[in-house]
N, CA and C atoms as a LAMMPS dump frame, in Angstrom:
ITEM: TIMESTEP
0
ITEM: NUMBER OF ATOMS
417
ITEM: BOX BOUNDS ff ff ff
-5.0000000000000000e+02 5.0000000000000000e+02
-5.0000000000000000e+02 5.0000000000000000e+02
-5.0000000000000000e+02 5.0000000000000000e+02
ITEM: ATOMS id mol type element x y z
1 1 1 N -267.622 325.326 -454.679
2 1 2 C -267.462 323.954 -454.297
3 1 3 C -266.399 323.301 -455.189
4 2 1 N -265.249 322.567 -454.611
5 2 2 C -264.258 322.094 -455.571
6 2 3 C -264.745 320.971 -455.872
7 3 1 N -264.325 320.215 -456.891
8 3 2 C -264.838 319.395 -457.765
9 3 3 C -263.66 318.088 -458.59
10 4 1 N -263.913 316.932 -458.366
11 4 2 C -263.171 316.178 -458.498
12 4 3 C -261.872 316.543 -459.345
13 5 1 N -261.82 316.815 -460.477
14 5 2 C -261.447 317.963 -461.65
15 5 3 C -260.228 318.753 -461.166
16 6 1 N -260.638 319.428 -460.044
17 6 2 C -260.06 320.189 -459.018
18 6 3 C -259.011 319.813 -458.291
19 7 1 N -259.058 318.659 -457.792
20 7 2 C -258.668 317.956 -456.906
21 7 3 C -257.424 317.339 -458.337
22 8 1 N -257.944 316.686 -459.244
23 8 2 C -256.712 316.23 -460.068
24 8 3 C -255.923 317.243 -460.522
25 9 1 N -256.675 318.335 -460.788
26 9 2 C -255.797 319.889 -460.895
27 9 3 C -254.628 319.827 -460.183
28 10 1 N -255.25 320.116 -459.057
29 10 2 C -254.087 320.004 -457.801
30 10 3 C -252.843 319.071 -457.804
31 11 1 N -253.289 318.069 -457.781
32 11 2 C -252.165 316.792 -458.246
33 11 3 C -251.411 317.078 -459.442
34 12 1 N -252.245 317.142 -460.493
35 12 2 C -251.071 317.912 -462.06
36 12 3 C -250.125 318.791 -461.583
37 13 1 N -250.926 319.691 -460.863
38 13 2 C -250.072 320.751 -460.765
39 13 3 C -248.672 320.647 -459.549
40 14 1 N -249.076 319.974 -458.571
41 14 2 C -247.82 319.368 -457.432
42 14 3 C -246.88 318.968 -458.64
43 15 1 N -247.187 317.887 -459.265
44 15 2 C -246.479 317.011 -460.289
45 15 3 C -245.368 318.083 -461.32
46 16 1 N -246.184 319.234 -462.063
47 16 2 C -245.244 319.7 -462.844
48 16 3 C -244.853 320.695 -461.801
49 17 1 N -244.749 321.402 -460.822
50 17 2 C -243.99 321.847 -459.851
51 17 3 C -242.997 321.084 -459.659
52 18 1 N -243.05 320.084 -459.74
53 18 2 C -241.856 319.185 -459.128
54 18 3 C -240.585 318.459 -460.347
55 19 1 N -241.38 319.024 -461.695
56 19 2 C -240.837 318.485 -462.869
57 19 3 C -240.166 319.785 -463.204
58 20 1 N -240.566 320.72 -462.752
59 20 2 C -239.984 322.55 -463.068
60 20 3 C -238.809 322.451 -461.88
61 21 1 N -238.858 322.186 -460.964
62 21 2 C -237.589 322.42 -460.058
63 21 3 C -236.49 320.94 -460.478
64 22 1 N -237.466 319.736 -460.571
65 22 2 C -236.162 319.249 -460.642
66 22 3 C -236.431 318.352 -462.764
67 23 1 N -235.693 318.816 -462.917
68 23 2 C -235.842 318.579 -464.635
69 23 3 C -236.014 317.077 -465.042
70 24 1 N -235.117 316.304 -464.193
71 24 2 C -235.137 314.643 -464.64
72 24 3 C -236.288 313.387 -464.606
73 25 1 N -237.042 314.495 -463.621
74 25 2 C -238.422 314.071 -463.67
75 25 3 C -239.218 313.571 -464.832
76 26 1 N -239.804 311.95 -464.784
77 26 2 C -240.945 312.55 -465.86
78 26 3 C -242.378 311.957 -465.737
79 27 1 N -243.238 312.258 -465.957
80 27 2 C -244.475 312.09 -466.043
81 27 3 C -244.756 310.737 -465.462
82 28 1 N -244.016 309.674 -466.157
83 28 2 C -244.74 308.036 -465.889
84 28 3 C -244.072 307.894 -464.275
85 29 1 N -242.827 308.3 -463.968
86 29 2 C -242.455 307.718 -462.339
87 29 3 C -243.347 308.909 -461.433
88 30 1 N -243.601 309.761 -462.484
89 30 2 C -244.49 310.69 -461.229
90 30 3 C -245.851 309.908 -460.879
91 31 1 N -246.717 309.884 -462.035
92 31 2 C -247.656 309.206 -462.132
93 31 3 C -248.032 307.853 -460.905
94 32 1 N -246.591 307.099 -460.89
95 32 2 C -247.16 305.766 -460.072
96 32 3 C -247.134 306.115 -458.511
97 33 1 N -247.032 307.487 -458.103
98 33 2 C -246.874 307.994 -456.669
99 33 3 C -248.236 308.381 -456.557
100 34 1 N -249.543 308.431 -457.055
101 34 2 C -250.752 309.568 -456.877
102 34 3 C -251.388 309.614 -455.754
103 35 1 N -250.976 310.024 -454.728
104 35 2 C -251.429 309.752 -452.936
105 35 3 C -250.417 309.206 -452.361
106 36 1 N -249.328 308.639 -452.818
107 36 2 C -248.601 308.306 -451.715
108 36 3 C -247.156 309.184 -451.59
109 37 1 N -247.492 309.583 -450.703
110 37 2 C -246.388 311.481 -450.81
111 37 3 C -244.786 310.567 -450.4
112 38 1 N -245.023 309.962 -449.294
113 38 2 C -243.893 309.35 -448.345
114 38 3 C -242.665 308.335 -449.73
115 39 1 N -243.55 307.852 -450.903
116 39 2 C -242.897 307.05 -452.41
117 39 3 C -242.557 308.198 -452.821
118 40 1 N -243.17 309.341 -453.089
119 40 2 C -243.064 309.847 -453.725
120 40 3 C -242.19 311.231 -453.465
121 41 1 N -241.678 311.263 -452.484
122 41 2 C -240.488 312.376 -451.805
123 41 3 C -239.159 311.552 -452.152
124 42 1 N -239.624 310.352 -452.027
125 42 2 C -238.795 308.858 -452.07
126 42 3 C -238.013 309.103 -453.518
127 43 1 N -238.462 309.191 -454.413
128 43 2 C -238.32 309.328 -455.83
129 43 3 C -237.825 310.087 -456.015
130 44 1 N -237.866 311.281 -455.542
131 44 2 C -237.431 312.942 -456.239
132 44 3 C -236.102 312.973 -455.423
133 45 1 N -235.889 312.498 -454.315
134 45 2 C -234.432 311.971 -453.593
135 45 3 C -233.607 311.134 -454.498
136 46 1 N -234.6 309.982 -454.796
137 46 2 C -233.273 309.365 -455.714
138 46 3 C -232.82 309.505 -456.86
139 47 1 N -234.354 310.054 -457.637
140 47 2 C -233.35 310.768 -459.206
141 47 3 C -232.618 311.926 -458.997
142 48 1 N -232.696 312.802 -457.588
143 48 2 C -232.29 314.328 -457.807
144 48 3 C -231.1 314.269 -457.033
145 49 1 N -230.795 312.777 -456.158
146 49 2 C -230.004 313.121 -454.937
147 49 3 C -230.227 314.448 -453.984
148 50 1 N -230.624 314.738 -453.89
149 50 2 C -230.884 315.932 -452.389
150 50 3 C -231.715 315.562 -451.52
151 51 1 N -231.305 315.604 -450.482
152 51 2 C -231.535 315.385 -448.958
153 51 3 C -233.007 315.309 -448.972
154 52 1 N -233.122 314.137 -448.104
155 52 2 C -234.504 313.459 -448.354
156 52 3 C -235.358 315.04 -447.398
157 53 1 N -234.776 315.653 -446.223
158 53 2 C -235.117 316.502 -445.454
159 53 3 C -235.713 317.528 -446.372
160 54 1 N -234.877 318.194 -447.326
161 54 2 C -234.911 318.999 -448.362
162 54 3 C -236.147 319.101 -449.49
163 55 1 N -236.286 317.448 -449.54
164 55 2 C -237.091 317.518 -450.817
165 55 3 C -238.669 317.679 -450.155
166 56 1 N -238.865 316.598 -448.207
167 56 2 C -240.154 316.972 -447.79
168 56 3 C -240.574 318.231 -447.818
169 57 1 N -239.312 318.929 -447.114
170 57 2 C -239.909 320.407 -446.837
171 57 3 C -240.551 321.104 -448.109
172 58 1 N -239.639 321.069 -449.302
173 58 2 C -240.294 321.466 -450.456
174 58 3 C -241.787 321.149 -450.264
175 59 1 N -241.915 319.93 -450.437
176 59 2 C -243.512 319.13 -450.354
177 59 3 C -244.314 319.257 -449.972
178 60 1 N -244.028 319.619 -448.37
179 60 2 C -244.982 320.366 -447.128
180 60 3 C -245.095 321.659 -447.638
181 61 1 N -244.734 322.71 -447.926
182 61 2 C -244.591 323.547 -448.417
183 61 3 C -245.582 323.846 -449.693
184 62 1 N -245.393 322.939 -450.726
185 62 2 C -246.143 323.389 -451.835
186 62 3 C -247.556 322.684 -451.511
187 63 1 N -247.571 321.565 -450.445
188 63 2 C -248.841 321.2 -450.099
189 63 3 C -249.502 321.827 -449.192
190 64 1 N -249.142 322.9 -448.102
191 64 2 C -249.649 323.761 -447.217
192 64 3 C -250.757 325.238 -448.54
193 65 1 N -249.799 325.426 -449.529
194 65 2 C -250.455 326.654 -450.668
195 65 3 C -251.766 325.918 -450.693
196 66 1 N -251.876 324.297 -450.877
197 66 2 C -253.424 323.776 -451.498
198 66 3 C -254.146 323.452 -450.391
199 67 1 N -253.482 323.647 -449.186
200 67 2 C -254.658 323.78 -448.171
201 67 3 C -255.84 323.979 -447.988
202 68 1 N -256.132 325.275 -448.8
203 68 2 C -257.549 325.701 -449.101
204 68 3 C -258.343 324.581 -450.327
205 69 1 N -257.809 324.487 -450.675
206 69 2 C -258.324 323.312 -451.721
207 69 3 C -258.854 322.094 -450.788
208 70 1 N -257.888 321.839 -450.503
209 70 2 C -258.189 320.594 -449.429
210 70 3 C -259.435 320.846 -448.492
211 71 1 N -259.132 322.077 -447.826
212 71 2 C -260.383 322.282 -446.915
213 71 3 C -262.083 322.475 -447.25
214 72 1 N -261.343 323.02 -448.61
215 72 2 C -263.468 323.168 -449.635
216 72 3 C -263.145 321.797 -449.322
217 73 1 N -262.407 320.918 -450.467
218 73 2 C -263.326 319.794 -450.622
219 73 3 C -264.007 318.707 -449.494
220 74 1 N -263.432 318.87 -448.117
221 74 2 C -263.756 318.356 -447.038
222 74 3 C -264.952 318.842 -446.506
223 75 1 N -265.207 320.288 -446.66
224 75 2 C -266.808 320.702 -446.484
225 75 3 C -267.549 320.342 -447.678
226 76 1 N -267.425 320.67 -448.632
227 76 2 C -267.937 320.175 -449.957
228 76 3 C -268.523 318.536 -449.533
229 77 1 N -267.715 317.503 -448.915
230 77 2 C -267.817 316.086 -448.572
231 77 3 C -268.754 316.226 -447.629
232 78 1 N -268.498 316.998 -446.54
233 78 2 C -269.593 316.927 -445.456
234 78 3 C -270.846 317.706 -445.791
235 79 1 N -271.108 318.492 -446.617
236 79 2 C -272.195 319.053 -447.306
237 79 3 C -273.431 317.814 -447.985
238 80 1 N -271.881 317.137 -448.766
239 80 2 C -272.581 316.429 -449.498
240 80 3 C -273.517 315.295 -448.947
241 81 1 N -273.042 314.436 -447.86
242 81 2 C -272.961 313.389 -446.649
243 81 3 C -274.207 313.76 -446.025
244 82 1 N -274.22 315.176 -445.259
245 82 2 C -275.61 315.576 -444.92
246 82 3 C -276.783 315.585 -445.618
247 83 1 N -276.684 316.299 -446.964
248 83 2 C -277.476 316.016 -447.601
249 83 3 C -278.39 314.79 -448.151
250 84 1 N -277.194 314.129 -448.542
251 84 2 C -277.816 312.456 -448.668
252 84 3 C -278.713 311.234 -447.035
253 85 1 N -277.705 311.809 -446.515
254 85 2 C -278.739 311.589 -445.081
255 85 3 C -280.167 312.466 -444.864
256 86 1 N -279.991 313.68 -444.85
257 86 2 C -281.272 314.479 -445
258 86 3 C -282.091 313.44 -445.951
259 87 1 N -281.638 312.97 -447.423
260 87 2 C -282.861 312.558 -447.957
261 87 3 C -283.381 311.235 -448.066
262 88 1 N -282.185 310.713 -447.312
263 88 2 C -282.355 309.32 -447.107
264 88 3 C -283.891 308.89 -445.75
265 89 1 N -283.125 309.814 -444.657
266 89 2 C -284.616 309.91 -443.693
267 89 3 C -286.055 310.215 -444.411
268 90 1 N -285.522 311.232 -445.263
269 90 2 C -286.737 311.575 -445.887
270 90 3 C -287.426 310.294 -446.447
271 91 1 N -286.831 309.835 -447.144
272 91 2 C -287.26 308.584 -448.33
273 91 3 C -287.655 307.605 -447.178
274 92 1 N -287.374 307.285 -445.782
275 92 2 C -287.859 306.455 -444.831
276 92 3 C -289.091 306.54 -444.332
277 93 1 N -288.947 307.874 -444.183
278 93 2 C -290.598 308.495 -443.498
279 93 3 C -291.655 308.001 -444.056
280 94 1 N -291.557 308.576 -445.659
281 94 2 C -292.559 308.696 -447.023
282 94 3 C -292.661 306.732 -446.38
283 95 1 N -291.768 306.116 -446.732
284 95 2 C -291.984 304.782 -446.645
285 95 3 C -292.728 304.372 -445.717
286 96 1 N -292.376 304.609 -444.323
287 96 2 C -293.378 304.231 -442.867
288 96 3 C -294.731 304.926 -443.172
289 97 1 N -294.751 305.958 -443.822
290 97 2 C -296.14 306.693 -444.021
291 97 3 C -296.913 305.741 -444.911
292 98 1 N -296.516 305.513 -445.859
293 98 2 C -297.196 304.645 -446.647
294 98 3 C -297.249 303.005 -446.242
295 99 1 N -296.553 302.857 -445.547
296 99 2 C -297.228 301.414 -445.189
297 99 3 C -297.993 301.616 -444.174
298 100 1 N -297.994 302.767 -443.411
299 100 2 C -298.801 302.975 -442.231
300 100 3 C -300.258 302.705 -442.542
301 101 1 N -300.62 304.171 -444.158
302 101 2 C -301.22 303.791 -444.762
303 101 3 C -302.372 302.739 -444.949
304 102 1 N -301.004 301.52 -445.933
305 102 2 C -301.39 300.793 -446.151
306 102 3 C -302.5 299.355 -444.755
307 103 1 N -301.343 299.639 -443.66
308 103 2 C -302.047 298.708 -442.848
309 103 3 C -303.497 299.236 -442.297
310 104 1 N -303.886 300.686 -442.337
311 104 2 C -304.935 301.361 -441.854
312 104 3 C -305.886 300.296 -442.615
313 105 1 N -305.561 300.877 -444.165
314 105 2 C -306.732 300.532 -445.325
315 105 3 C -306.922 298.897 -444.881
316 106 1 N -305.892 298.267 -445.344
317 106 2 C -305.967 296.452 -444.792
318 106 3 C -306.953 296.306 -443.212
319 107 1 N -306.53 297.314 -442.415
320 107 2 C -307.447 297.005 -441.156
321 107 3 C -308.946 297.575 -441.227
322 108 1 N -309.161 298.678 -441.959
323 108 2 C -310.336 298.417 -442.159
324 108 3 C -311.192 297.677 -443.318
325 109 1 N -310.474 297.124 -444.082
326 109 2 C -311.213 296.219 -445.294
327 109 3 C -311.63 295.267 -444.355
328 110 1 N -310.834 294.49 -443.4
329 110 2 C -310.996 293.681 -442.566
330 110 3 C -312.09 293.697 -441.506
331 111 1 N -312.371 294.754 -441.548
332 111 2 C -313.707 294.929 -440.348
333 111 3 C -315.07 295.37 -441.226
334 112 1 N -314.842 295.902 -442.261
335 112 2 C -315.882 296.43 -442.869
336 112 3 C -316.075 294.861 -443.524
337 113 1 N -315.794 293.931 -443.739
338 113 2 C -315.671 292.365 -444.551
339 113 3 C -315.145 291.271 -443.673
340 114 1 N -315.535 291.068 -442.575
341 114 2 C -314.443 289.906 -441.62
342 114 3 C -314.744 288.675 -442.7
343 115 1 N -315.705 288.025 -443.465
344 115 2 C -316.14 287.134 -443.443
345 115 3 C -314.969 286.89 -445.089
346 116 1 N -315.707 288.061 -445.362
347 116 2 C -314.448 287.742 -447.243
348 116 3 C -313.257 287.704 -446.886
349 117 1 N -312.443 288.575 -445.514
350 117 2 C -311.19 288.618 -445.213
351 117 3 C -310.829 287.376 -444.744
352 118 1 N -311.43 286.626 -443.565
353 118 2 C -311.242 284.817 -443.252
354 118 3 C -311.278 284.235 -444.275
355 119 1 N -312.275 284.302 -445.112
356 119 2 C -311.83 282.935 -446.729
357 119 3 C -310.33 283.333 -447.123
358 120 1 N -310.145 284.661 -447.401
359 120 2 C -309.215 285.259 -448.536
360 120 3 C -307.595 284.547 -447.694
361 121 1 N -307.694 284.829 -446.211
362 121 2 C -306.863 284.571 -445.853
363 121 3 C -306.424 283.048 -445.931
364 122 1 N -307.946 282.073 -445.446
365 122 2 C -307.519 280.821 -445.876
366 122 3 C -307.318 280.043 -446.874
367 123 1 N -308.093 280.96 -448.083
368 123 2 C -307.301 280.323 -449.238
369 123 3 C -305.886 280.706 -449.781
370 124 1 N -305.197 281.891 -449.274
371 124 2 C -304.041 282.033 -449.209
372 124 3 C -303.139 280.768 -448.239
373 125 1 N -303.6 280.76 -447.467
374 125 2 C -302.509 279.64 -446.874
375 125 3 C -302.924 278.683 -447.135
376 126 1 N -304.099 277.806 -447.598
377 126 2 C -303.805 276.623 -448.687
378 126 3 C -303.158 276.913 -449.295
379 127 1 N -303.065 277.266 -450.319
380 127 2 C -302.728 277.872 -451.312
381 127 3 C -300.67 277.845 -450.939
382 128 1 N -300.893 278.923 -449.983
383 128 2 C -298.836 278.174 -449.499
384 128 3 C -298.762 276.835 -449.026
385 129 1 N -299.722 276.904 -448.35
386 129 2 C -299.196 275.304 -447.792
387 129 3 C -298.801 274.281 -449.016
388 130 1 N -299.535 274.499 -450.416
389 130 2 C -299.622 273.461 -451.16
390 130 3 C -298.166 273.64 -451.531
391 131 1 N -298.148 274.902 -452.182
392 131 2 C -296.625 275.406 -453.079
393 131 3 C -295.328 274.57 -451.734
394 132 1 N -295.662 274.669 -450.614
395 132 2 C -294.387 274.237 -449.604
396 132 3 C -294.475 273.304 -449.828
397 133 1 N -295.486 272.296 -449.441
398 133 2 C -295.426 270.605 -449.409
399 133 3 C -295.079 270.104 -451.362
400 134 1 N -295.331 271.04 -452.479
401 134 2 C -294.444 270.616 -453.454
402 134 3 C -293.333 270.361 -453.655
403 135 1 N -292.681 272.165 -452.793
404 135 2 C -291.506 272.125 -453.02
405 135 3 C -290.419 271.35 -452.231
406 136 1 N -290.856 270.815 -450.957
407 136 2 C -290.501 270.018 -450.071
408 136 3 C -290.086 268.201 -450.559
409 137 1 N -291.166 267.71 -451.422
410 137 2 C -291.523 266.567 -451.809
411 137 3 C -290.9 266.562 -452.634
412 138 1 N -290.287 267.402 -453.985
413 138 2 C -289.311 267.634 -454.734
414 138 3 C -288.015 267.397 -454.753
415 139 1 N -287.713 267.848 -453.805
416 139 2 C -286.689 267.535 -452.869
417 139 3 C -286.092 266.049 -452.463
């Protein structure tokens, strides 16, 4: 599995490929191109003068060798993507299970107790009603 690491590998290495063929190159104008190939063919044209045609093909070229690179890390991505979905459903289920759970237990406290469950409930909504008509009057 390639690995971020990998991936900047790759980039170093385009970079001093391109500092080995053309010498005037250096590090900081390479640097401000990192993904953008179209600036950065741009560049090696104007410090090297040679044909903008010349310098893509080079480009395409040394970027076709990392192909395989490119292609792990795109399964590597979709590996990863599945996975996190796999456990994301997972973590949903567990959740609906447990409140399922939970409403079972609540429905039968409620039948095994109707009478403690009617107070409990109405002193809960006193109980909001008061906190609303505070926070209302506050106001």
């Amino acid at each position: 599995m390639i690995t971020e690491q990998q991936i900047d590998g790759g980039w170093n290495e385009l970079k001093g490929k391109a500092k080995q063929k053309w010498g005037q190159l250096n590090d900081d104008e390479l640097s401000q191109f990192e993904g953008q190939a179209d600036e950065f063919i741009g560049l090696i044209q104007r410090k090297t003068g040679e044909a903008y045609a010349e310098v893509e093909s080079w480009f395409n070229q040394t970027c076709d060798d990392c192909r395989p690179y490119y292609e792990q890390a795109v399964a590597a991505t979709q590996e990863y993507a599945q996975n996190a979905a796999a456990a994301a459903g997972d973590t949903v289920d567990h959740v609906r299970q447990q409140v399922a759970a939970g409403h079972h237990e609540a429905e039968e406290l409620v039948r095994r107790r109707p009478t403690e469950s009617i107070a409990v409930a109405f002193g809960a909504g006193i109980i909001a009603g008061v906190v609303v008509g505070l926070m209302t009057r506050s106001r």
